[in-house]
Every structure is written in structure tokens, then in C-alpha cells.
C-alpha positions as CSV (number, residue, x, y, z in Angstrom):
1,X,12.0,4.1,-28.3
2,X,12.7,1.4,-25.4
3,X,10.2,-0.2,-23.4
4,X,10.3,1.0,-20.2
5,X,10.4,-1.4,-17.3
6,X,6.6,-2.1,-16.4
7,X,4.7,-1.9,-13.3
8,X,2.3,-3.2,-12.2
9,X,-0.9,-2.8,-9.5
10,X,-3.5,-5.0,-7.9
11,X,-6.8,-4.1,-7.9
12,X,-8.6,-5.3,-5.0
13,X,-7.7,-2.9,-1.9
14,X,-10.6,-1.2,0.3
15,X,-10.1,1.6,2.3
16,X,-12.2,2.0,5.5
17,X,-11.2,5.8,6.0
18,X,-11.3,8.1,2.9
19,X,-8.0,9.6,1.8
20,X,-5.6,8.4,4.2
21,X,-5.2,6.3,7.2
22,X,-3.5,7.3,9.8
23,X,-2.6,6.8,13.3
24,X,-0.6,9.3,16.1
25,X,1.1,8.6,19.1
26,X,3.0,10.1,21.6
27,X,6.7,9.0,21.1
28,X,7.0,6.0,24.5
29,X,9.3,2.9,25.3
30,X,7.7,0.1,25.1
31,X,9.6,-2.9,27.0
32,X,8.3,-6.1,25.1
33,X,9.1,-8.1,28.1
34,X,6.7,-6.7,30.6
35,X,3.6,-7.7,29.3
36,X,0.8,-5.5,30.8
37,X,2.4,-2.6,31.9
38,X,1.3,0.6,32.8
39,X,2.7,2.6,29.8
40,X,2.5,6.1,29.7
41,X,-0.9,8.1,30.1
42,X,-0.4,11.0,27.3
43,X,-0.4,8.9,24.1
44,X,-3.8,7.5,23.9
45,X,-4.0,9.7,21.0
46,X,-6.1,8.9,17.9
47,X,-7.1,9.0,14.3
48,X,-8.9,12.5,14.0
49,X,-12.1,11.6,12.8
50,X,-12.5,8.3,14.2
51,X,-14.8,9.0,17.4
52,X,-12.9,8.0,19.3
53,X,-15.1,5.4,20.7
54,X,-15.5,4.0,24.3
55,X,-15.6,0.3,25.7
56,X,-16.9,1.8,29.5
57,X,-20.8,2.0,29.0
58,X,-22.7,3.3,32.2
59,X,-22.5,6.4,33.3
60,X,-18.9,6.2,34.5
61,X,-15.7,7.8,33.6
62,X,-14.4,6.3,30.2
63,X,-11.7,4.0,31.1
64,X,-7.8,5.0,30.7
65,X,-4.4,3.2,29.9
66,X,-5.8,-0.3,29.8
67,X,-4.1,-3.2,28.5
68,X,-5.8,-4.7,25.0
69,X,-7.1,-8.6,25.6
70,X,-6.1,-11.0,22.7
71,X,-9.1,-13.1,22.4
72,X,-8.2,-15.0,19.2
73,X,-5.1,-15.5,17.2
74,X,-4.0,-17.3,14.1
75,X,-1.3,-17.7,11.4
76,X,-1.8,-19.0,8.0
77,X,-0.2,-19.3,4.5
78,X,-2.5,-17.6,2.1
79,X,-2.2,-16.4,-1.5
80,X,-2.7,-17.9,-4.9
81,X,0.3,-19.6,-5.1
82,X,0.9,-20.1,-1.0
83,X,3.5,-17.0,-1.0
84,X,1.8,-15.5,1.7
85,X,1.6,-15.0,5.5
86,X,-1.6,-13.9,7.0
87,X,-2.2,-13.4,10.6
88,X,-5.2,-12.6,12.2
89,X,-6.3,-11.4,15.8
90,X,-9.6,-10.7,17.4
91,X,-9.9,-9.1,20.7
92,X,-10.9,-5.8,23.3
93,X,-9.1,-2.5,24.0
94,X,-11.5,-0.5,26.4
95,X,-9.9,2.8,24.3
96,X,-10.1,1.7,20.9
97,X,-6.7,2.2,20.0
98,X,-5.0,-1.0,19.4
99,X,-1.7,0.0,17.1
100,X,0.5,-2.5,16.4
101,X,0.8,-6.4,16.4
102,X,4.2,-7.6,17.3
103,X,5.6,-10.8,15.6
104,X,8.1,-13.3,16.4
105,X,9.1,-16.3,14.3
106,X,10.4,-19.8,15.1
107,X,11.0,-22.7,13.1
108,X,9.7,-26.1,14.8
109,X,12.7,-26.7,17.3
110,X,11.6,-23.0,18.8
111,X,14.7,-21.5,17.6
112,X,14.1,-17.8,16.2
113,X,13.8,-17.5,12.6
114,X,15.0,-14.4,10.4
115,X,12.2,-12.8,8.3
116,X,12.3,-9.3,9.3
117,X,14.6,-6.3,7.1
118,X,15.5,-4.5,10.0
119,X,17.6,-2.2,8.1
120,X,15.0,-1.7,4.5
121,X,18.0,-2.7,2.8
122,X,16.0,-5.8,1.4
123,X,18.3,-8.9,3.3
124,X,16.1,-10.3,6.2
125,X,17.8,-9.5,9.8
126,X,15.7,-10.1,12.8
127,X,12.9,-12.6,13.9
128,X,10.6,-9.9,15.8
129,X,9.2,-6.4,14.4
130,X,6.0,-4.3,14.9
131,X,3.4,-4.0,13.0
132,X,0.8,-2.4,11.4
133,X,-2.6,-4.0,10.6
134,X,-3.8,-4.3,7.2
135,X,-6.5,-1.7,8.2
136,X,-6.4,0.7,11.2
137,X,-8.4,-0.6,14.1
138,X,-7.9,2.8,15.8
139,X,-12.0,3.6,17.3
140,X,-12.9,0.5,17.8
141,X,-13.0,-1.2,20.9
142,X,-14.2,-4.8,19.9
143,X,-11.5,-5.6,16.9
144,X,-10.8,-8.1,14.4
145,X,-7.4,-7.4,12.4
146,X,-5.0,-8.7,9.7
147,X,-1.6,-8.0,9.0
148,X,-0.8,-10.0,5.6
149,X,2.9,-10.8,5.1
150,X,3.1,-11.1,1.0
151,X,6.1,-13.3,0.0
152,X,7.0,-14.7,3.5
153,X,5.4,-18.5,3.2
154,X,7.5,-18.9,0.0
155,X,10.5,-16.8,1.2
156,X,10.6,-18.4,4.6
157,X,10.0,-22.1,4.8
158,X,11.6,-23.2,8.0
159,X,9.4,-20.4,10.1
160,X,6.3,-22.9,11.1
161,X,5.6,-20.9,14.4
162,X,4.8,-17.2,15.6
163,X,4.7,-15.5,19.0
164,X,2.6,-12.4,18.6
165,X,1.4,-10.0,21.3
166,X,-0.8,-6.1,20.5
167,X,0.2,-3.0,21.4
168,X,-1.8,0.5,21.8
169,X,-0.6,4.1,21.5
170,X,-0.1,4.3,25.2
171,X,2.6,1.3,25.0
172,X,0.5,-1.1,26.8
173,X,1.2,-4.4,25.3
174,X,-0.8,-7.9,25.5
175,X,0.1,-11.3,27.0
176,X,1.7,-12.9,24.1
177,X,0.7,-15.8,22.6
178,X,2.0,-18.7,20.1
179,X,0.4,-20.6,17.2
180,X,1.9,-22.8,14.6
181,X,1.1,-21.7,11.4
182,X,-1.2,-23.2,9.1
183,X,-0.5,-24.4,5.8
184,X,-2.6,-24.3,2.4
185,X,-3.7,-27.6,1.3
186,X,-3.5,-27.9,-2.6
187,X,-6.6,-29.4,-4.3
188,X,-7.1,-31.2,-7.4
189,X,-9.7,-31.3,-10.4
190,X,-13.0,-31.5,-8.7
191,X,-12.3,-31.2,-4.8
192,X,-13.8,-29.3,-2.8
193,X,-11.8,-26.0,-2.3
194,X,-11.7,-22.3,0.1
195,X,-12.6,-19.8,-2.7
196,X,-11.1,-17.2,-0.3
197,X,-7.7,-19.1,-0.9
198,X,-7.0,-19.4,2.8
199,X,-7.0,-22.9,4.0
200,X,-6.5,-24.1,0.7
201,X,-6.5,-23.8,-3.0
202,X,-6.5,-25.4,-6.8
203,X,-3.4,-26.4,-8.8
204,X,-2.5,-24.0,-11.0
205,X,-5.1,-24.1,-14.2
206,X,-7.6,-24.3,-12.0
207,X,-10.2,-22.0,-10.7
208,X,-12.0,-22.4,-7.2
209,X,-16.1,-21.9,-8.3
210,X,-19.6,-23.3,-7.4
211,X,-21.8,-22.9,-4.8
212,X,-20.2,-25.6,-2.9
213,X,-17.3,-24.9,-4.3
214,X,-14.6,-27.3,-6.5
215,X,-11.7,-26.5,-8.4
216,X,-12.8,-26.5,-11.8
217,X,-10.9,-26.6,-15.3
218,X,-9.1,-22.8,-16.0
219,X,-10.8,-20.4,-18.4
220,X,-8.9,-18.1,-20.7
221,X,-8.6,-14.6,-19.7
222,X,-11.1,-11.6,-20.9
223,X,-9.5,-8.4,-21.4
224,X,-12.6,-6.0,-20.0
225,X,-10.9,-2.5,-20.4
226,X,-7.4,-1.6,-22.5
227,X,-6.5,1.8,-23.0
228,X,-3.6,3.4,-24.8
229,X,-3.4,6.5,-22.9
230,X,-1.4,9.5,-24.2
231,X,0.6,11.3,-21.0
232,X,3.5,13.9,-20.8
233,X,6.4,11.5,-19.3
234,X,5.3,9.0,-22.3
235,X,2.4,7.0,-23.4
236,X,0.8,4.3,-20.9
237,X,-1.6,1.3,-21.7
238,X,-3.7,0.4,-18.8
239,X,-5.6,-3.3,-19.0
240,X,-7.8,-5.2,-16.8
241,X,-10.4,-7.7,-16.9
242,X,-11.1,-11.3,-15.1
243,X,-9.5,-14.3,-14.6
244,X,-10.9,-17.2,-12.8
245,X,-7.8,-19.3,-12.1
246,X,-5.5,-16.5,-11.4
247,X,-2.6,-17.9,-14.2
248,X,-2.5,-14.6,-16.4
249,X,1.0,-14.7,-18.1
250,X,1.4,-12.6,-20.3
251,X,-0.3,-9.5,-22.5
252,X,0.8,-9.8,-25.8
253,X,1.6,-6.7,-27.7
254,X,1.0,-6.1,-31.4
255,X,2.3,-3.0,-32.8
256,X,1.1,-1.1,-35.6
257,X,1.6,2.4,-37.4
258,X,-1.3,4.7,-38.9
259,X,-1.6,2.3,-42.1
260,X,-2.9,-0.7,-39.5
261,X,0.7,-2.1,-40.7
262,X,2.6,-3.9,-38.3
263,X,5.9,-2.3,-37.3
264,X,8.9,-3.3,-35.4
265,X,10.2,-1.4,-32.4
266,X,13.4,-1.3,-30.5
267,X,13.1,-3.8,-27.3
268,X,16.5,-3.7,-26.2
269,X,17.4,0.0,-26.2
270,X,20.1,-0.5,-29.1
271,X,18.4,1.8,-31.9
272,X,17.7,-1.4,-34.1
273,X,14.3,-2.3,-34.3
274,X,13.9,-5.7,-33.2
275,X,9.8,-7.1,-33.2
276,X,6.6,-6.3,-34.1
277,X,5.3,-8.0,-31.2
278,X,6.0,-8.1,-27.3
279,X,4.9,-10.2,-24.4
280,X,4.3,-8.1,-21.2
281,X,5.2,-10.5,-18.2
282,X,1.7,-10.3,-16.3
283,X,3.1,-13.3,-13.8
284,X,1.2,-12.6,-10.3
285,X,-1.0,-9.2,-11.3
286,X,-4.0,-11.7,-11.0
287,X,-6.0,-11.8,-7.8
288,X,-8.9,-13.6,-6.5
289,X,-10.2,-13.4,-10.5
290,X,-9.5,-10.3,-11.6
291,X,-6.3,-8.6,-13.0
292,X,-5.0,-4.6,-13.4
293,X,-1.8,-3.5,-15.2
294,X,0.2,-0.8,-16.1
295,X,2.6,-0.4,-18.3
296,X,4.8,2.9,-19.2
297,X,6.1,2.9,-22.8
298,X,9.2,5.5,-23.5
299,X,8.4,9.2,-24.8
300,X,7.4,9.5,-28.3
301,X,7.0,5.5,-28.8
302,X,3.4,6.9,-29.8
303,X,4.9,8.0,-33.0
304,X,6.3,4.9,-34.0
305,X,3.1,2.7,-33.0
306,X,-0.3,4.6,-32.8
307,X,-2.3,1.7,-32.6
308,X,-1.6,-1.8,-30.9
309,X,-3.5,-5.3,-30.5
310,X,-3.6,-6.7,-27.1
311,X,-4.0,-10.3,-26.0
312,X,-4.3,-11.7,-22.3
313,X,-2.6,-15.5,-22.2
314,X,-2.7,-17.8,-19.1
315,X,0.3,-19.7,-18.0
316,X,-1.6,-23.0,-19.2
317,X,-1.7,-21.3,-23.2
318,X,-5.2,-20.2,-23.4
319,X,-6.0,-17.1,-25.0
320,X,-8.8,-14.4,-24.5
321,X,-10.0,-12.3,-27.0
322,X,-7.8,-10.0,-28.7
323,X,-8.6,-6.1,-28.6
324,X,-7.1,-3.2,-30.7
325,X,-6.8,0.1,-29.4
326,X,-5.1,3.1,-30.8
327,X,-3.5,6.0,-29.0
328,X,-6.0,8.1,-26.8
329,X,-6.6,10.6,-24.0
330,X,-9.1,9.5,-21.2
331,X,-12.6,10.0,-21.2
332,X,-12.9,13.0,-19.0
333,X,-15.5,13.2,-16.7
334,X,-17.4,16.2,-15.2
335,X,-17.4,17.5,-11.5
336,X,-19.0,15.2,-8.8
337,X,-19.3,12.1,-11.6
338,X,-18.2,8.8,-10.6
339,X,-14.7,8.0,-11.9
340,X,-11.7,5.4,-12.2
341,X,-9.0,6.4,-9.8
342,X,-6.8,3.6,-12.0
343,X,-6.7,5.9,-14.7
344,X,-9.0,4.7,-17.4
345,X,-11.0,8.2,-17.4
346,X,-9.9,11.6,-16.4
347,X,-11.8,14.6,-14.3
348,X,-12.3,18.0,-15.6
349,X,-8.7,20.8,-14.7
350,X,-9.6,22.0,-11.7
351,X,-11.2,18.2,-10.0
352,X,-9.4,15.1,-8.8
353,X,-10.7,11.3,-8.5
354,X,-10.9,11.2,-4.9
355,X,-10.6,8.8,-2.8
356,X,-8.0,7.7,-5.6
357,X,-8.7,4.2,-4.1
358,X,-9.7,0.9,-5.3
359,X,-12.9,-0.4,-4.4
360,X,-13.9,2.4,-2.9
361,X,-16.6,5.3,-4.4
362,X,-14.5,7.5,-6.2
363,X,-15.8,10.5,-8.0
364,X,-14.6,13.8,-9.4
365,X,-14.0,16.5,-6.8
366,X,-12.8,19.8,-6.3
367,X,-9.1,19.9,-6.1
368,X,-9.5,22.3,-3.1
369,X,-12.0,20.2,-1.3
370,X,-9.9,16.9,-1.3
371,X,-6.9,19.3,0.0
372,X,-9.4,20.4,2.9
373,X,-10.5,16.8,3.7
374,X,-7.0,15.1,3.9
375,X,-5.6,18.2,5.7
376,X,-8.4,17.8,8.4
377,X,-7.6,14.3,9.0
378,X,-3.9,14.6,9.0
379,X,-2.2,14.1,12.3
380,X,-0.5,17.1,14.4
381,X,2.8,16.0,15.7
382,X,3.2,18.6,18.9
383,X,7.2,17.9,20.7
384,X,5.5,20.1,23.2
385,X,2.5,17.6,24.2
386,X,5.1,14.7,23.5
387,X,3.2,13.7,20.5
388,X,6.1,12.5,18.3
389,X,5.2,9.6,16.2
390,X,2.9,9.1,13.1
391,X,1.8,5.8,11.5
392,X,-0.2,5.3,8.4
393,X,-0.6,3.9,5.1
394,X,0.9,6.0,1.8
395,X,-2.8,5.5,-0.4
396,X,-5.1,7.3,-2.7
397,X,-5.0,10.4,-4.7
398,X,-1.1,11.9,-5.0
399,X,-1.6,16.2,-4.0
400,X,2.1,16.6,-3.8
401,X,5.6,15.4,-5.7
402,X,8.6,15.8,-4.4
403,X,10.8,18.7,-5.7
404,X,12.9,17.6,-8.6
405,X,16.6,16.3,-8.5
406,X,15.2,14.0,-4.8
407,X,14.4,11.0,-6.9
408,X,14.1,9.3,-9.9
409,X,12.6,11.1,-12.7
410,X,9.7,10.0,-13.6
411,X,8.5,9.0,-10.0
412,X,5.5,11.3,-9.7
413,X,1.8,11.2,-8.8
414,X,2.7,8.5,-6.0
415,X,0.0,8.0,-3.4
416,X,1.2,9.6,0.2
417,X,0.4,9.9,3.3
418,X,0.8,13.6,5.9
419,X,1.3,14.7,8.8
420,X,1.7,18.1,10.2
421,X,4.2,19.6,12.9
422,X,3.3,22.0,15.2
423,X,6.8,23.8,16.6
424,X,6.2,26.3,19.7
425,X,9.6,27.9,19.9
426,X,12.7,27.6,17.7
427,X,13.7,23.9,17.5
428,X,17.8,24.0,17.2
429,X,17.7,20.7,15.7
430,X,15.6,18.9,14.1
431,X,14.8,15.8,12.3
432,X,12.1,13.4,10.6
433,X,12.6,9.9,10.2
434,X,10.5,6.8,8.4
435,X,13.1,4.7,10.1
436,X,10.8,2.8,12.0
437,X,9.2,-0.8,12.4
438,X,6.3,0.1,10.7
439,X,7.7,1.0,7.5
440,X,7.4,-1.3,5.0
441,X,7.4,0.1,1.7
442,X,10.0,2.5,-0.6
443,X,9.7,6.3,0.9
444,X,10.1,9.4,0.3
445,X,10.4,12.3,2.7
446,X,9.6,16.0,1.8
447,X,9.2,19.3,4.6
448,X,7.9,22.5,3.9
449,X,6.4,25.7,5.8
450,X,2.7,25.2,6.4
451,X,2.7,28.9,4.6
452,X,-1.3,28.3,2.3
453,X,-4.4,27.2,4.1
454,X,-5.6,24.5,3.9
455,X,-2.0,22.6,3.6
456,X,-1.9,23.9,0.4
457,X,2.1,24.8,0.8
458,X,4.1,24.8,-2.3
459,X,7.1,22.5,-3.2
460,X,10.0,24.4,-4.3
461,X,13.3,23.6,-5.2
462,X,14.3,25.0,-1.5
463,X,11.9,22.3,0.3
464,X,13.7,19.7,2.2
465,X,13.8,16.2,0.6
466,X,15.4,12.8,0.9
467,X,14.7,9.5,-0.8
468,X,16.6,7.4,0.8
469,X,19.1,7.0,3.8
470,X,19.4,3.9,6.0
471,X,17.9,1.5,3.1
472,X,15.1,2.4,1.7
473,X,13.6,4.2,5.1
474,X,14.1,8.1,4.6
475,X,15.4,10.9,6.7
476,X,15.3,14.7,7.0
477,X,17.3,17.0,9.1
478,X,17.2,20.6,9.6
479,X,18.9,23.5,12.2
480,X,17.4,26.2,13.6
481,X,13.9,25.3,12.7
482,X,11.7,28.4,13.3
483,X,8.6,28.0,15.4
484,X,5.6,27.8,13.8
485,X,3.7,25.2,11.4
486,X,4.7,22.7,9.2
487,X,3.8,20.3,6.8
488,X,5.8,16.1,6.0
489,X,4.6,14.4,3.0
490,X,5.4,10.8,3.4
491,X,5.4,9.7,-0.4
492,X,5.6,6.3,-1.8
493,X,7.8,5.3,-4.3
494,X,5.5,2.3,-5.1
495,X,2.1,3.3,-7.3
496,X,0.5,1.1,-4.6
497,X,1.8,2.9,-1.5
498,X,2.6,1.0,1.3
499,X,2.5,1.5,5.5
500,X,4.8,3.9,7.2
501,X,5.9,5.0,10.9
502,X,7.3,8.7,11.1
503,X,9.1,10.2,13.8
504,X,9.9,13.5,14.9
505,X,12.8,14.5,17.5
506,X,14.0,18.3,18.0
507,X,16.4,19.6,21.0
């Protein structure tokens, strides 16, 4: 059986709200060009849950429809290898609902740079788009953001400055304000170095340690946890451990049948075995010392190789210690025990790992309660109280995949994000769109009756679905849309999810 084509996840992600992050607004215009206007009064809106807290103090009304203050902005390459753009802004929003961060990039003559795909059809388009932060700063009224831009430093040389102004669900918008962007200095064996790889960081081969910190000579990879999972669409090994300089290259595979002989496989998809060994490309999975992986193997491959060796080696040749594993089911874990939502243990039938994210405490819950708790935080889009627009992140534990024949087989269990519609009469035509400046990753757009509590609708082969339409953005459009409620699944074609916006328009 072929290799399938790999894919791979980064382990280090937080999430600040469990579940799911999201943001609504009512649908506005926002005019970019006049800074610090009034906007419109019926989107302050909110992330249920949130608090909804107040910058007023006193006894006095809470305040309304002010414009947030930038206090402090900056731009700066960041990443491992200087791929990335990360921009930062502190400031006040008397509301606490600070959305977006608009972008606009120049090279150094001030003429307007192209880094933006406009139309999610991957080929950069525009200098300007809107943003969403890294986290949600929706509740909070004193802020301090990111928006990380992964590939732009690297993909866009000639942009050295950015104009950059914040916006709040009401449409008010900031002054703007410009900064050049600051490079990543590369340091050599025994300089002093940022060990949070911002304002600079060591060749590669080196690692950024100490407790004043120097770049120090590379260490070879450990391989902490490997598993050789089995799984219905086709076997799965799952690997992560530590590595110091961030240079993981490869894993290599060994492959052996039940005799601990080693046997060759088919690499190439042609039916003639070809090797008994295999280098997994691990270039990039490695971040800020610490590496996860995933890799699907092809149904029944199993069969052919129920055991395997696995080896992690650096880009500089060094080699961590090898570890055998044969073919395996997760350790399952009981109800409420802490689990691995990366997949290298399992909870009981009837539980989930919930959160499902990274860094955050995960344990084994009751499928029913994690339906409950995401429902209860999922956003109500109302046309009749002009609340029209949703924006969140597509993370944690998948509850829903979209009805087969909508995309690729194969594509299941994908984190998502939800929203609800509420329709008050018979909506003639309607239609849901992740065509929107926020969304920046792969989606997937499913519709259904809001027919069990608790969200707990079924997907059918009837449910509306679309993958993709302008792009990679997705769209959904129905007639004669009974009134009543509904439920959107905003899925993720990524295993890391991604942001999205979501609109809804009816007439």
C-alpha cells in the first residue's frame, strides 16, 4: 500500500476560551477612511460568555460606541527561520470589543505592497485586509494583541513598512498608524540571543539556551512519544518529542513484518515494492524546542508492516535514539481523566478529549456535555436584530463532519467552529458565506435544521454543504428557507483549523 501524503501539526497553541472562539457582529460598513467615526450603535455585540466587561468605573452609565485608542504598535519578523510577520498592538476600547486589526503594507519608497489573497485562491492580490487577532480580545477593555503572519517575511521581502489601524464590532475604527518593520538579527556560536525568537535568533544547528542566554552547539533530537495507531481510514503513527535547535529533518522509517524481518513496501504507488526504509520530511514541524507529527499510512499497510523503527535526524545529521513500535490501539482513558487531544490515548465510547486543544487541560468528557458547552457559547446570528456576521477560530474537538460526497474522503474529525441562525419568518433567499477578510484558512460550510437540543442536529445526506467556491472561501445558498432555528458548522479542512468570518444575508 502507498504512503499517503503526510501532515503535519504544531504543538504549541493555547486557547483562552474553551471550545471555541468566537466573535459576533452586526453586519456595518465600515469606511476605512474616516477614522473615528460614529459607526453604528446595534453591533456592540459580544462573545457569549465573556462578561462583557466595562472601561466606565463610577457609578455612571457604561459608555457606548466609542472609538478604541492605539496606545502601542509594532511589526516584526519572527520565526525560527525569519518566515514570519508578527504584529503587535496594545491599547483601550471603553467596550471591550476590539475586532479586527487592519493592515497595509509598503515597501520603503511608501509604494503599496501585495501580500494579501483577496480571492483564497493562494496568489497574493491586495496590500490591505482585516484581521483577526491571534486570540480574541473581545471583554477586555485594556488589550494587548498579536496577529502572526506565518510565511510573509520570507514570502514578501520588499514590504519593510505597515499602516495598521483597530476596529470594534460597532465599526469604529482607530487613527492609523505606521511602523517599519523590524528584522531578526542572526546570531552566531556563543552570542547572546532572544530565546523567544523575536528580535533575533541562532544559525541553524544552533539552539538559543542559558540563563543569559547564547546560542549554543545543536543537540540531536529525542523522540519522547511514537505510536503506531490502528484507525478505520488506515493506520497513523503519531511522534513527538524535543528539539532544542528547531532543525528536525526527517523521521526515518524502518519497516518490519511479524518475524521482526525487515520488509519493503510500495513508495511510489506502482505495486512494486520499493524500500524497507523511508524518510518522513519533518522540515519546519519543530517549534520553540519541541516537535509533533502525524502521518497517515494507506489502509491495510498494517498488514504488510506491523512493527516499525523510528529515528528523529536534524538537518545538521545528528541522530536521536531510535524507538520500535508495533501496531496499536490508544490507551483508553476513563471519564473525567486527563487526556492527549493529539491522539496518543483515547476516552471511553460515550466521552470526548475536550478542549481538544493544545496546551490547554484536556480531559475525558461526556459527549453530551461538550455538545452543551460549545452550543452555549455559539453565536446567534438574528437578520432581524441585524446581527449578521460571525468571526472565530475553527479549533478543538471535531462534533460534526460534513455529509459525504462535500469533500475529500478522508477529511474528517477536523476542528470547527458554529454559529446558530435564528430566522423569524420565511427567508426567500438565503445564503452563508466564509468569503470574508477574516478567513484565512481551507473551509468548509455545512447547514442543517436546529431539530435536537442541544445542537445536537444530525448530518444527513440532505444537509446543505459546500467546500469550496470563490477559492478556498465557501458558500451556501438556499430558497424559501423556513422560519425557525438553525445550525452552520464552519469546518476546517486543515487538522490545525484556522480563523474564519461568516456571513449571513436573506431577502
Amino acid at each position: 500500500m502507498p504512503l499517503r501524503i503526510f501532515e503535519m501539526i504544531r504543538s504549541l497553541r493555547t486557547a483562552l476560551i474553551p471550545f471555541l472562539t468566537l466573535a459576533i457582529s452586526a453586519c456595518v460598513s465600515v469606511d476605512h477612511g474616516a477614522k473615528g467615526g460614529s459607526g453604528s450603535t446595534n453591533g456592540a455585540g459580544g462573545n457569549p460568555g465573556t462578561g462583557g466587561a466595562s472601561g466606565s468605573g463610577g457609578d455612571g452609565p457604561a459608555p457606548t460606541n466609542t472609538t478604541p485608542a492605539l496606545d502601542v504598535f509594532n511589526a516584526h519578523v519572527t520565526g525560527r527561520d525569519g518566515d514570519d510577520i508578527t504584529l503587535s498592538a496594545s491599547g483601550t476600547d471603553a467596550e471591550g470589543d476590539v475586532l479586527f486589526l487592519a493592515a497595509h503594507f509598503t515597501n520603503d519608497a511608501g509604494d503599496s505592497v501585495d501580500v494579501f489573497d483577496t480571492h483564497w485562491n493562494g496568489i497574493a492580490d491586495q496590500p490591505e485586509d482585516r484581521l483577526l487577532f491571534d486570540a480574541s480580545l473581545l471583554g477586555h477593555p485594556r488589550f494587548s494583541g498579536t496577529v502572526t503572519l506565518s510565511g510573509f517575511a520570507s514570502r514578501f521581502q520588499d514590504a519593510t513598512k505597515v499602516t495598521m489601524h483597530l476596529e470594534d464590532s460597532a465599526g469604529n475604527v482607530s487613527e492609523d498608524q505606521t511602523v517599519s518593520i523590524g528584522q531578526q538579527v542572526e546570531k552566531t556560536l556563543s552570542e547572546s540571543c532572544d530565546p523567544d525568537i523575536i528580535t533575533s535568533r541562532c544559525e541553524r544547528g544552533l539552539s538559543c539556551t542559558g540563563t543569559k542566554p547564547t546560542c549554543h552547539s545543536g543537540q540531536a533530537p529525542a523522540l519522547v512519544n511514537a505510536l503506531y495507531m490502528r484507525a478505520s481510514d488506515g493506520p497513523r503513527l503519531l511522534a513527538n518529542g524535543g528539539d532544542p535547535d528547531d532543525d528536525l529533518a526527517v523521521l526515518r522509517l524502518e519497516f518490519f513484518d511479524a518475524a521482526n524481518a525487515p520488509v519493503k513496501i510500495d513508495l511510489n504507488g506502482d505495486q512494486i515494492p520499493d524500500a524497507s526504509s523511508w524518510d518522513l520530511d519533518a522540515y519546519g514541524v519543530s517549534n520553540h524546542g519541541s516537535f509533533f507529527l502525524r502521518d497517515q499510512l494507506g489502509l491495510g499497510f498494517e498488514v504488510i508492516s506491523p512493527k516499525m523503527k523510528v529515528t528523529p535526524i536534524d538537518g545538521e545529521g545528528n541522530t536521536g535514539t531510535t524507538k520500535s513500535i508495533n501496531i496499536a490501539a490508544p490507551l483508553e482513558q476513563v471519564d473525567r481523566h486527563a487526556c492527549d487531544p493529539r491522539g496518543f490515548d483515547t476516552c471511553v465510547a460515550a466521552d470526548l478529549c475536550a478542549p481538544g486543544v493544545v496546551g490547554a487541560q484536556n480531559t475525558c468528557t461526556a459527549s453530551t456535555t461538550v455538545h452543551k458547552t460549545v452550543c452555549a457559547a455559539a453565536p446567534v446570528l438574528d437578520p432581524a436584530k441585524s446581527v449578521t456576521a460571525a468571526y472565530g477560530r475553527a479549533e478543538g474537538v471535531s462534533l460534526w463532519d460534513p455529509p459525504s460526497g462535500c469533500t475529500q474522503p478522508g477529511w474528517t474529525h477536523r476542528p470547527e467552529g458554529i454559529a446558530k441562525v435564528h430566522l423569524s419568518t420565511l427567508a426567500h433567499h438565503l445564503t452563508l458565506t466564509t468569503a470574508l477578510p477574516e478567513t484565512r484558512s481551507d473551509t468548509v460550510l455545512y447547514f442543517m435544521p436546529d431539530t435536537v437540543p442541544n445542537c445536537g442536529a444530525p448530518v444527513t445526506s440532505k444537509t446543505l454543504c459546500n467546500d469550496d467556491t470563490t477559492g478556498y472561501s465557501s458558500t451556501i445558498s438556499a430558497t424559501n428557507v423556513a422560519a425557525g432555528d438553525y445550525i452552520v458548522i464552519v469546518d476546517s479542512v486543515s487538522e490545525s483549523g484556522g480563523s474564519y468570518g461568516l456571513l449571513l444575508s436573506v431577502d
